[in-house]
N, C-alpha and C positions, 0 to 999 in steps of 0.2 A: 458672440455673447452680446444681449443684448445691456443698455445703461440700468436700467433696474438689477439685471442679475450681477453686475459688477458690485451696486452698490451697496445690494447683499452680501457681499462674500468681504466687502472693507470693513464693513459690521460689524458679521457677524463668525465669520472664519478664523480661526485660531490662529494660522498661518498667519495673518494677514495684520492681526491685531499684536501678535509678538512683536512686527515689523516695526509697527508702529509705537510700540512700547517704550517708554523713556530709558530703561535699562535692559535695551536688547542687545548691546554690545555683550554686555554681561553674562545676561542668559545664554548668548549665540556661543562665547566664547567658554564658559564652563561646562554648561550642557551639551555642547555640540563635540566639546573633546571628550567630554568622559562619556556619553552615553555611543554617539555615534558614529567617532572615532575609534574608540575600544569598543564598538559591537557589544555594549554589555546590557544584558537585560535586567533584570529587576534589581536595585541597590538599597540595603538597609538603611535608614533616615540616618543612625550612627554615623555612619561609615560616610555618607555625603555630606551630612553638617561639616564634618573635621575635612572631605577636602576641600568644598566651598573655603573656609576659612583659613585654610592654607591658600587658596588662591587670590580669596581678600588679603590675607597680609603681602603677598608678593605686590597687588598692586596699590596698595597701599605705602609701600615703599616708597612710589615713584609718585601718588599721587593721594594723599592724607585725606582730603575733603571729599574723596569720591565712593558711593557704594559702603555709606556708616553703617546701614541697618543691622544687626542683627543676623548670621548665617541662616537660623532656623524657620527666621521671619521670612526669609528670600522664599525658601522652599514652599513654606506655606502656600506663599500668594502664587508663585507658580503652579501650585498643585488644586489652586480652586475654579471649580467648575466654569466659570466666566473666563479664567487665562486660559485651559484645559494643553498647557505645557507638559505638564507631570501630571502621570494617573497614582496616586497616592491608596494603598490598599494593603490588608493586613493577608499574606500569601500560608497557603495552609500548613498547618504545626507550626506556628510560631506566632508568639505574641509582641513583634516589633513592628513599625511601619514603615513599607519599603516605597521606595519609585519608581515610576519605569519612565521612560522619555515615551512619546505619545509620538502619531504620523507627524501631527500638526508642525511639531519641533524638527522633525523630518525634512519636511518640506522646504520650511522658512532656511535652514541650515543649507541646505543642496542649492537653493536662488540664491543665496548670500557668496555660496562657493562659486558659482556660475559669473557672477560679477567681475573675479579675480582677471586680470587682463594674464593672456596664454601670448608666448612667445613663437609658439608653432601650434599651429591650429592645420591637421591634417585631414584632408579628402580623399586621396586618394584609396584608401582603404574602405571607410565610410561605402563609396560608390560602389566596389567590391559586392561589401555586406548586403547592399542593397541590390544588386544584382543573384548574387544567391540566393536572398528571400524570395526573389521572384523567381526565380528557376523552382525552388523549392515547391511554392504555391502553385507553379504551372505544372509542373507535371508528376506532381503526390495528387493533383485532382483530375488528373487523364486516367480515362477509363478505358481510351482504345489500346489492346493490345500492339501493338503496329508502331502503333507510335509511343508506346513505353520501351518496346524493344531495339526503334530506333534510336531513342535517345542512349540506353544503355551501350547500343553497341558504339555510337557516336563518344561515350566517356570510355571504354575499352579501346579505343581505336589512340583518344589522347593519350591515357595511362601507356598505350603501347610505345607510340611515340616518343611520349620523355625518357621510358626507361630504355629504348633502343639509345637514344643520345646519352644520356648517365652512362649507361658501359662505354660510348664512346669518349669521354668523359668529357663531355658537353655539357653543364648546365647553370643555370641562372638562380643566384643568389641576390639575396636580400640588402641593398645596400642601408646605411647609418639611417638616412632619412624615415625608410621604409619601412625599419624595425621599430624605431623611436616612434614613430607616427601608429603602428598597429600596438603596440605597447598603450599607448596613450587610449586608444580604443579600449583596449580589455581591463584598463584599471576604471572608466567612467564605466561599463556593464557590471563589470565586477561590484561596484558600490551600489547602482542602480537596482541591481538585486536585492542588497542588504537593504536600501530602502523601501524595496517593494513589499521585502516581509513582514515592515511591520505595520503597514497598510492591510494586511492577509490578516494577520492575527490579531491585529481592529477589528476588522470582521467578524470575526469568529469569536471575539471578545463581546461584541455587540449580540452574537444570536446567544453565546451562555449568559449574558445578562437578562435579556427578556427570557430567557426560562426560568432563571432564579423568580426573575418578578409574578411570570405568570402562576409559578408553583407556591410563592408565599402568596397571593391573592386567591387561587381558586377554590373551590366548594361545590363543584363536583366530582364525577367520577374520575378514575383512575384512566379507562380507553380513554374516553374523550381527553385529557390531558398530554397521555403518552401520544397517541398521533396528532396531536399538534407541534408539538416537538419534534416529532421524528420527521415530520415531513418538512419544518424547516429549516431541520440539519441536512437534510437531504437535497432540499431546494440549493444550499450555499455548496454541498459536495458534488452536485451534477454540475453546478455553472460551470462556464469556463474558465474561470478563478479556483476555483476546487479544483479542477481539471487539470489544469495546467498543475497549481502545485504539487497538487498528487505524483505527478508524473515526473516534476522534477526532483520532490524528494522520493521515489523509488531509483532516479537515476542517481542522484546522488548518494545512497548509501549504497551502490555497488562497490563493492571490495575492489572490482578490475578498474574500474572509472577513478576511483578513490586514488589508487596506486600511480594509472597515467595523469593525473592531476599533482600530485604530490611530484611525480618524477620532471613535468611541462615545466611547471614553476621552478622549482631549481634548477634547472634549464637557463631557462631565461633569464633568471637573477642573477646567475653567474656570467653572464652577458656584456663583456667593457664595454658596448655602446649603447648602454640604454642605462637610467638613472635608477639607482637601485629605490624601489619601495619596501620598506622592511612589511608594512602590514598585508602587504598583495602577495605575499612570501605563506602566508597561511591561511589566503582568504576563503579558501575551499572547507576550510575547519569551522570559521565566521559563518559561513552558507549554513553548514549542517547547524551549530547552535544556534542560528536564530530560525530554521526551518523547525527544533525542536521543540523549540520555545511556542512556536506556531500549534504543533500538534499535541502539546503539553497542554495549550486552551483547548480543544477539542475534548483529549481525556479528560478534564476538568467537566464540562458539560454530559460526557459519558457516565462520570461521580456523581453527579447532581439529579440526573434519571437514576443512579441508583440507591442514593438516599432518597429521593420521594416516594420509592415502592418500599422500601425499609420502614418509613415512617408510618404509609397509610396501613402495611400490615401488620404493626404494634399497633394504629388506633382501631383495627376492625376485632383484632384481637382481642384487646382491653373491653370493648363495645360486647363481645361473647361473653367471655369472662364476668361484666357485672349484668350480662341477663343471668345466667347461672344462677349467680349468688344471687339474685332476688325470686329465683325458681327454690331456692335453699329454702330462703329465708320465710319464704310464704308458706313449704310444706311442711316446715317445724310451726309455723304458727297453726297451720290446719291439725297437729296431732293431738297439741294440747286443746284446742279448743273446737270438734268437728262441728262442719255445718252440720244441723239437722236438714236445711231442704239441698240435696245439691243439684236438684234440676233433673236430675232423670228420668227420663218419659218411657213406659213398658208399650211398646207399640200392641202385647194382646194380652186381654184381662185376665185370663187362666194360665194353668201352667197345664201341659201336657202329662196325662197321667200312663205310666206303663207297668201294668201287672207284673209280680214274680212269673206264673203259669203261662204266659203269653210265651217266653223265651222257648225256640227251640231245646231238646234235650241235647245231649253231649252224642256226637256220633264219631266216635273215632274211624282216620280214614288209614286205609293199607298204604304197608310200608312198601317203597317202589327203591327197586334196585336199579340202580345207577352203574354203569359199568363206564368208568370215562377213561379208561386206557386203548387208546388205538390200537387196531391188526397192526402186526409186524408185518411189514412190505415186504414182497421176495425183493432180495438182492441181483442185482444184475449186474453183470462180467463186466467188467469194465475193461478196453481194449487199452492198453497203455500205448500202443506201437505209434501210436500219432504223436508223442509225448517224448517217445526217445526219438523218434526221426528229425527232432525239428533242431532246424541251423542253425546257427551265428553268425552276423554279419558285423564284419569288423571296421566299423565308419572310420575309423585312422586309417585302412588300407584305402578306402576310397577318398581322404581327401587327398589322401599322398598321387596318390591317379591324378586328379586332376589338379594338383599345385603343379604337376610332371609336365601337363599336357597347356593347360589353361594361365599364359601370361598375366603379370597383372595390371589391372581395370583394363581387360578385355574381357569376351564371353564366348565360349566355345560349344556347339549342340551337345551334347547330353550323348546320341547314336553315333556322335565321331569320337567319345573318349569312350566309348565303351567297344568300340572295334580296334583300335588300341589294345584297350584291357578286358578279353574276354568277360563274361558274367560267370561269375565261377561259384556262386549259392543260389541260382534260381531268379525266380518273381521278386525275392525278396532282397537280392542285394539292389535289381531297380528301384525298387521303391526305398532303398537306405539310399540310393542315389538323391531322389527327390526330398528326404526328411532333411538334408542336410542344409544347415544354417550357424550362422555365427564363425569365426575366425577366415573374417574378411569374405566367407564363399555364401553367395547366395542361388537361389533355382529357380528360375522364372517358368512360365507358360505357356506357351503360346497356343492361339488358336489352330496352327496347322498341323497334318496328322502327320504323321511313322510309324513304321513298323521296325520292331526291335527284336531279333534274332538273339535265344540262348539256349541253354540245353537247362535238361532237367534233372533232378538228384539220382536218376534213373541213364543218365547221357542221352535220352531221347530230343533231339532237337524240338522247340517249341519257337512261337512267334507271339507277339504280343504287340495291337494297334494301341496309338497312343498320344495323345497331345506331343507337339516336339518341346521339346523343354531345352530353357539355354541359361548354361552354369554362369557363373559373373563370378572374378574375382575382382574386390576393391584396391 
């Protein structure tokens, strides 16, 4: 960074001017517990005057001359656009003014914690994590098979290893240090999340603001509007920002994910060597509320496209409507009063003259018999004997054959369980051999041929060439 862009951001950054702020102890210390502490998103002006003013009296207690002003006044000046601390804004069905804590307050809040001096400051884990991301990156982006399969068998071969030792019962535990230290890890990501959300939903607060604005300035059409908008909601849903959150909040509202997070954490909270956090106890609940709070702006701008098509179809509407009535209103004045010229031109000056005596006489035509019932078709014998000779094959008998023959998740040919088990209905019990699927048995195909030896409903032996087929049980 170069000294110009430094000296922009002491300016003119939020963060940076709170810092600097004569009562940032103040702000740090009210707004940073109630908003960012309690994860709470948007709070009624009511309800934050009266705790401000519980907090002024408590330090007022210890210190009378400090922080006089006025609760309401505090908020105020935080909430205007120059301090941009608190976004101050009237939230839909309701007529109160609430707050919401802004990144900027975010930010200065997390540098101010970062200062607090740490008694144990761990690495060991850190290096870890950063060794997994690089495994991770290396080879989620290998495309040779070879070398995706050696790595896999290369992590099959560990997994084997440990667990041969566990049964011997060999294995290495986490000692005081090691736990305390990755504990201390998962509660700085764990928070670094919740501030990262409300950086996202900045965003996205920023693309539903310019389409409020472009929608109360514009003056033309309806396409041209909509696909300026769609495409830059779309632009902020494809980034890698949209991306990502998308993905973490479909992982996070998984029911199974939800469950092993709820079960991790009390886990670990019940833990004597590691210092209990009450609020890390349900940070995974924090995640989902402020990821909702995120996609609550989103539907919010999804509203907002769908009142400006509400609206323009009430004005195109209203626009029909008094052409109408002035298409009314003009032809009740034309009845009382008609034009005599109204402009019509006879493109030829006579009118065409046609004799009574010119018309044909009347000639009546014969009556034509119509016969629309179709010949009766001869009837023809019908042979039934094809109808009663045919079999039934009883696929319960055949799966029982081959649960008899065919272990399971092995697979046995098809022409070894059937010299076993005679063919005893024909053509047609092979082929109930190969329909067979579902409880655990499937019939594969192979390209290689056989021949399969049965008789017929007559006992005459027959043969039948045929892909070899190989049964599977799971």
């Amino acid at each position: 960074m170069d000294l110009d862009e430094i000296d922009r951001l002491r300016e003119r950054h939020p963060a940076w001017r709170l810092l600097r702020a004569h009562n940032a102890p103040l702000i740090l210390a009210f707004l940073g517990g109630r908003f960012i502490e309690g994860n709470r998103g948007a709070v009624p002006a009511g309800e934050l005057v009266s705790a401000l003013d519980d907090f002024l009296y408590a330090v007022h207690r210890t210190e009378p001359e400090r922080y006089v002003a006025d609760p309401a006044a505090y908020l105020d000046d935080w909430a205007t656009p120059e301090a941009g601390w608190l976004r101050r804004f009237y939230p839909a069905a309701s007529d109160e003014v609430h707050y919401e804590a802004t990144p900027a307050l975010e930010r200065a809040y997390a540098w101010i914690q970062s200062l607090r001096s740490r008694a144990f400051v761990g690495t060991e884990s850190r290096l870890q994590t950063a060794v997994d991301l690089l495994r991770q990156i290396v080879h989620g982006s290998e495309t040779d098979a070879d070398q995706r399969i050696a790595e896999i068998e290369r992590r099959q071969a560990a997994i084997e290893a440990e667990l041969a030792a566990a049964r011997r019962g060999r294995f290495d535990t986490l000692d005081d240090t090691a736990l305390r230290e990755r504990y201390q890890q998962f509660a700085a990501t764990a928070r670094e999340l919740l501030r990262d959300f409300r950086e996202v939903e900045e965003n996205f607060r920023s693309l539903d603001r310019s389409a409020r604005e472009k929608i109360a300035g514009w003056g033309g059409g309806k396409g041209e509007l909509l696909a300026d908008l769609v495409s830059s909601r779309m632009d902020i849903t494809a980034s890698d920002q949209g991306r990502s959150f998308q993905a973490f909040y479909d992982l996070l509202l998984s029911e199974e994910r939800q469950s092993e997070l709820t079960d991790l954490l009390g886990a670990v909270q019940s833990l004597p060597q590691l210092p209990v956090d009450s609020r890390l106890r349900g940070v995974h609940h924090d995640w989902a509320d402020a990821a909702e709070r995120t996609q609550q702006t989103v539907r919010n701008l999804s509203e907002q496209l769908r009142r400006f098509l509400e609206d323009q179809v009430w004005v195109e509407n209203r626009r029909v409507l008094d052409l109408v009535r002035t298409v009314e209103a003009a032809a009740l004045a034309a009845r009382e009063t008609p034009p005599l010229d109204i402009g019509l031109v006879v493109d030829q000056p006579g009118v065409p003259i046609a004799l009574p005596f010119e018309r044909p006489l009347y000639d009546p035509q014969p009556d034509v018999a119509v016969d629309s019932l179709p010949a009766p078709a001869e009837l023809d014998v019908t042979e039934l004997d094809g109808l009663l000779t045919q079999r039934f094959v009883d696929t319960e008998r055949l799966t029982e054959n081959i649960r008899a023959v065919v272990p399971p998740r092995t697979s046995v040919a098809l022409d070894e369980i059937i010299a076993l088990y005679p063919v005893e209905e024909g053509i047609a019990e092979i082929l109930g051999y190969l329909s067979l699927h579902g409880d655990g048995i499937t019939v594969e195909t192979t390209d290689e041929q056989t021949v399969i030896g049965y008789a017929d409903s007559g006992g005459a032996p027959r043969r039948v060439r045929m892909n070899r087929a190989l049964v599977r049980r799971a």
